[in-house]
Structures are given as C-alpha cells and as structure tokens.
N, C-alpha and C positions, 0 to 999 in steps of 0.2 A: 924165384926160378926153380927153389926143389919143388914146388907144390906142381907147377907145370911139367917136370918133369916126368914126377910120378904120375901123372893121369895125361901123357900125350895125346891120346886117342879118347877121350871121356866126351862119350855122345849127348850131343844135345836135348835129352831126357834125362840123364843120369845126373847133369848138371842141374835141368830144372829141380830134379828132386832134390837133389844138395842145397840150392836157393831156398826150396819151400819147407824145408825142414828147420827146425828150431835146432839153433846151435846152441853148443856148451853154457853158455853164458845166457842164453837166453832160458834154459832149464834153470840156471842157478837162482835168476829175476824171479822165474817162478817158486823156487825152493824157499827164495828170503822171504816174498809174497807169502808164502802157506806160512812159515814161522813166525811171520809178522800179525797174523789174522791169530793164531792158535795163541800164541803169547796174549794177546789185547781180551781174548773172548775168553781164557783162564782170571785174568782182572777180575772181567765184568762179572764173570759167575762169583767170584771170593767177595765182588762190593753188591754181591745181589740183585744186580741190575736186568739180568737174564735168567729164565727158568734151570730149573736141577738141567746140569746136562750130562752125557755119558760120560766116559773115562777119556775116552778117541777126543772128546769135542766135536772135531771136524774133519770129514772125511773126503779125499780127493776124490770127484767125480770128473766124468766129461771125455771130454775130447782129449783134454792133457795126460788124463788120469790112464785113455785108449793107446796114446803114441799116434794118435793120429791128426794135430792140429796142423797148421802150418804156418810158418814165419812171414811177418814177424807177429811172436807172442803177445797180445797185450792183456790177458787176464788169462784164469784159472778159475773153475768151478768147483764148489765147497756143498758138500752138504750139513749145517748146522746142525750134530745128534742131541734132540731133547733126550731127554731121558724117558724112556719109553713105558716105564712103572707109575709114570703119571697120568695114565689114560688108559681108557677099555678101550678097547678097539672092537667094534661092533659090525658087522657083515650082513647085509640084507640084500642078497640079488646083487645087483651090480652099485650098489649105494656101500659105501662104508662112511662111519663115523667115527670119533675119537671125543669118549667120555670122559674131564675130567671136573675132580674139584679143588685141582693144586691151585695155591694164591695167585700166584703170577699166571698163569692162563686161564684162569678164573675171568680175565679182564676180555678174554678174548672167545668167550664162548654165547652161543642164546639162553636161552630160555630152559631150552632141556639141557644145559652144559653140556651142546657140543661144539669141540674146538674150531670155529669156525677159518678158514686160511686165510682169510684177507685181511680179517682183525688180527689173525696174528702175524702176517707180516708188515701187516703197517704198523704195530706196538715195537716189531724189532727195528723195523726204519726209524723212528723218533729215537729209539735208545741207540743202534749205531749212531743215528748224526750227530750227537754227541762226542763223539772220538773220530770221527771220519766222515768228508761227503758222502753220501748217503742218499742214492735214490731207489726205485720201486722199480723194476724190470718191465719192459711192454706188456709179458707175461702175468706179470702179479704173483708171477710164483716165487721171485726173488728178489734179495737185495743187493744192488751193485753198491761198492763201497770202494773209492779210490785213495790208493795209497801214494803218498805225494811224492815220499823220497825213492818208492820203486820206481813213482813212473808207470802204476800197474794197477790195474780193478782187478776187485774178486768177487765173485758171482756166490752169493751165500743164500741158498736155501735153507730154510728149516725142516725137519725132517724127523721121524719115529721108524726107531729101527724095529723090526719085526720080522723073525723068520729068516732071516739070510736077505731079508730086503728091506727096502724104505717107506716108509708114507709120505709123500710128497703133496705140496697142494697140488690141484687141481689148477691147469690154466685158464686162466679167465673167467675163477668160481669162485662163487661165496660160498660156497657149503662143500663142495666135495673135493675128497683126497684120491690122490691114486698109489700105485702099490710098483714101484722101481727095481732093479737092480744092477746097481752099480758093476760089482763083484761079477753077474753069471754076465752082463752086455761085454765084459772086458774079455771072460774065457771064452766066448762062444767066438768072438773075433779073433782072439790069439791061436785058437784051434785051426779056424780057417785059412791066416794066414799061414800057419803052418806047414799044412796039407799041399798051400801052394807057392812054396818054396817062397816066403816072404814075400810075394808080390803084391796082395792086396791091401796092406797099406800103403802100400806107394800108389795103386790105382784111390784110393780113398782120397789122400791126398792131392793127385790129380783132377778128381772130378771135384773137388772142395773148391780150388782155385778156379775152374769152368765155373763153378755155380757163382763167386764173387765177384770173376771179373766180366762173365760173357752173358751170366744168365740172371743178374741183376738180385743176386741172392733169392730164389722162388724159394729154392728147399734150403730149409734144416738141415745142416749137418747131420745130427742125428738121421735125419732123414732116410741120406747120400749112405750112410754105414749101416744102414740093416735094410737097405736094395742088394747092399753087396753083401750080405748075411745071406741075405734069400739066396739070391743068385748061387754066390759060393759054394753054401754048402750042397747042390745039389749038382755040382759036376765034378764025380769021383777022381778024375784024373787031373793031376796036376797039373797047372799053366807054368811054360819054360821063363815068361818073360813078362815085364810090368805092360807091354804094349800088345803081347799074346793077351792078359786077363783084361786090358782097358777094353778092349776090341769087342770081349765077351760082355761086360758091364753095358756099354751102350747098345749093346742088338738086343738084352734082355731088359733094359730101363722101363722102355717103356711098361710091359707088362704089370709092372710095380707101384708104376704112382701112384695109383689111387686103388691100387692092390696091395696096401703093404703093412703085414703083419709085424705085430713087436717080436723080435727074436727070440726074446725071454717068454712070453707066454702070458708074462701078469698083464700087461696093461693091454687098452683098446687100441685097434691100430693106429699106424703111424700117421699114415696120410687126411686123416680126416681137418685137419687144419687148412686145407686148402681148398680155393676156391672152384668148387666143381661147376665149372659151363664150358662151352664146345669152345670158345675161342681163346679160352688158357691154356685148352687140350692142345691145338692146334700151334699158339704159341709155345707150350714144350717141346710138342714134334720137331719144331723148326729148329728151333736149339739144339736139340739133342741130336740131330741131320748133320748140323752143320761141326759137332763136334763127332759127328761117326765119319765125315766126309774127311776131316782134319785127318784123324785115326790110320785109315784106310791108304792116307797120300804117305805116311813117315812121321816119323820122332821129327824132322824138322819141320812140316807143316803144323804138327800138333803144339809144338814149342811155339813157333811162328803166333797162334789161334791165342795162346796161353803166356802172351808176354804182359809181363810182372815190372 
C-alpha cells in the first residue's frame, strides 16, 4: 500500500524502466558472481593452472560495468588481465600481434610465437572446465562459465592491458587482436548522459528491450550504445525527457547502422557484423517504423509495443 502510495501517478514508462532495471538483489547476484569468479581464478594462478595475471585479475566490462543492462540479470562480463610483461606487442598497419615466450602461452602461439586467440581461448576453456561448465562464446572471443549456486554465467575474456586499454581477441579470428576500452566507452556514455539530464540510459535501455523482444535481437547491444554515443553527443542542448531523447534516437537510427563508428576511436567500426543486402535494410526500416510510430502515439503505446 505505501509503495502505491508513493508513486500514485507513476507513468507507464517510468514503470517500464523500474521493470527493466536490475534491482538491488539482482546487483548483489552480480557482486557474489564477480567474487565468486576473482576468488576461483586467484586459486588457479597460485596452482599454476593459468598464465602470470595482473594484480586486478579481472576486470568488470560491459553492459553491467555501463549501468545500462536490463532485467532480469543473468550474467556479467569479465575481462581476464594476463599480465601484459609477457608479450611484445607489435603494430603493423592495422594488424597487431602479441609476441611471447612465457611457458604457459608458449602452448598457444605459431611458429613465429605469436599469441594466437583461439588457441588461447580454447586452453582456458579446457582449464576452466575443470572448476566450472565451461563453454566457448559464438564469438570465440570468450568463455562463458556458469556458476551453479548464483544461478549466473560470466562472460570471461582474456585480455593485455596496454595504455589505458585492452587487447582483446579478435571475433571470429585466428590471428588477430583488437585494442578496447572498457574505462573511456563507460566516460564518454556517463558524459553524455549527463549533458542530458540522465536520460539516455533510460533510452538505451528502452531500445535494448525493442531490439529483444520486437526486433529478434539484429544488433548488439554494444551496438544500440554507440548509435546513442553518436547521436548524443552531437545535439548540444539538452533533452527534458526519456521519451523527448527516444523520439530523437529513432529519427537518427537509421543513419547509423551501417555508419557506425566505435566511440573510443581504437577499434574498427561497429557495424560491420551485419548482414549488408537491401532486404535486411528494409527489414530494419520496418522495425524501426514501427517503433517511431509507437513513439510518436504515447508512453502507453510504446509500453503497449514493449510488453515484457
């Protein structure tokens, strides 16, 4: 009764984002989950089983890391820190390598020892499965690893730290790595939301749950958060409201999709993962129509579009 009280009038947006927000307890699932992963992989480095790692271990990446997932939680992204003294890191055009001759990724490199990514996330998949189910991501850039008594996966990359950023595998490669950043993808969103009075992670959110439940997940999260990078930072004046910024989000989507720069500057754009031909084009239009049409009608059409 007091909770109805307190929010008599609470619009039916303000509710959905209450819904699709991770509650209390579902931060805390995530919190035991990080502890649970960082405790197991301090083990495994003291029984040797895993390369030197940094001091961090492991470092929260992602969506959760952003404030921007939505409920309900069921995993957390990790970036596993080798230790990055164990490898040269070598730059050539747009090719990078990572030369080592440490014992343990010794196992995972060719000929010219370099660290190849697939060998070495399939060496940490065989050593996680040993303490945890343990599969290989669609990706190949990670290990999912589920924790039985959380009830929770964690998404565990391996990773060299460098420079304020990461080397990360490469998706879907045997040889190349690319160059992340966790840290400047979290400021350049926390800036923008700023600027616009907190609203764009509640739009991120928004268009998260469109892309899951109406647009049969096409994009990337990632994706969905640096359209609204782009977007954002390039209209100085501030939006009053989540359904003022949503409105802006889909009249400028389209320009994006398959125009869309990594916000950070290191890596290659966002969109090249997707299937470029005229009739996937046409099917985003139609989605992206029919959520500007939702938009345009009211918070209750849009909720109506976006039921959970």
């Amino acid at each position: 009764m007091s909770n109805f009280l307190s929010n008599p009038f609470q619009s039916p947006l303000n509710k959905l984002l209450r819904d699709i927000t991770p509650s209390a307890n579902e931060n805390k699932l995530a919190d035991s989950a990080f502890d649970t992963v960082r405790k197991k992989m301090q083990q495994m480095v003291e029984q040797r089983s895993l390369p030197v790692l940094n001091p961090e271990i492991i470092t929260l990446v992602g969506s959760h890391y952003r404030e921007t997932d939505i409920s309900p939680l069921q995993h957390i992204d990790v970036f596993l820190e080798i230790d990055s003294s164990l490898v040269d890191v070598h730059v050539k055009g747009d090719t990078l390598s990572l030369v080592t001759k440490d014992n343990v990724l010794s196992t995972c490199v060719d000929d010219s020892l370099h660290v190849l990514p697939q060998k070495l996330v399939s060496a940490l998949q065989v050593t996680f499965s040993q303490h945890f189910p343990a599969t290989i991501s669609s990706t190949g850039q990670s290990i999912k690893i589920q924790l039985e008594k959380e009830k929770f996966f964690v998404r565990i990359t391996p990773s060299f730290a460098w420079d304020h950023s990461f080397f990360v595998p490469q998706e879907k490669s045997e040889l190349l790595w690319r160059r992340v950043s966790p840290y400047k993808e979290k400021a350049i969103l926390d800036q923008v939301n700023q600027l616009h009075n907190g609203n764009i992670k509640s739009v991120i959110r928004c268009v998260k749950l469109w892309n899951e439940l109406r647009n049969n997940e096409s994009f990337r999260n990632y994706h969905l958060e640096a359209i609204a990078y782009t977007i954002f930072r390039e209209i100085p004046t501030a939006t009053h409201n989540v359904m003022e910024a949503l409105e802006l989000y889909v009249n400028q989507m389209p320009r994006y999709i398959y125009n869309c720069p990594d916000p950070t500057g290191l890596d290659t754009p966002i969109h090249t993962y997707l299937p470029d031909n005229i009739d996937q084009w046409y099917l985003f239009m139609n989605r992206i129509a029919e959520l500007k049409t939702a938009i345009k009608s009211g918070e209750k059409s849009l909720v109506a579009l976006l039921k959970i």
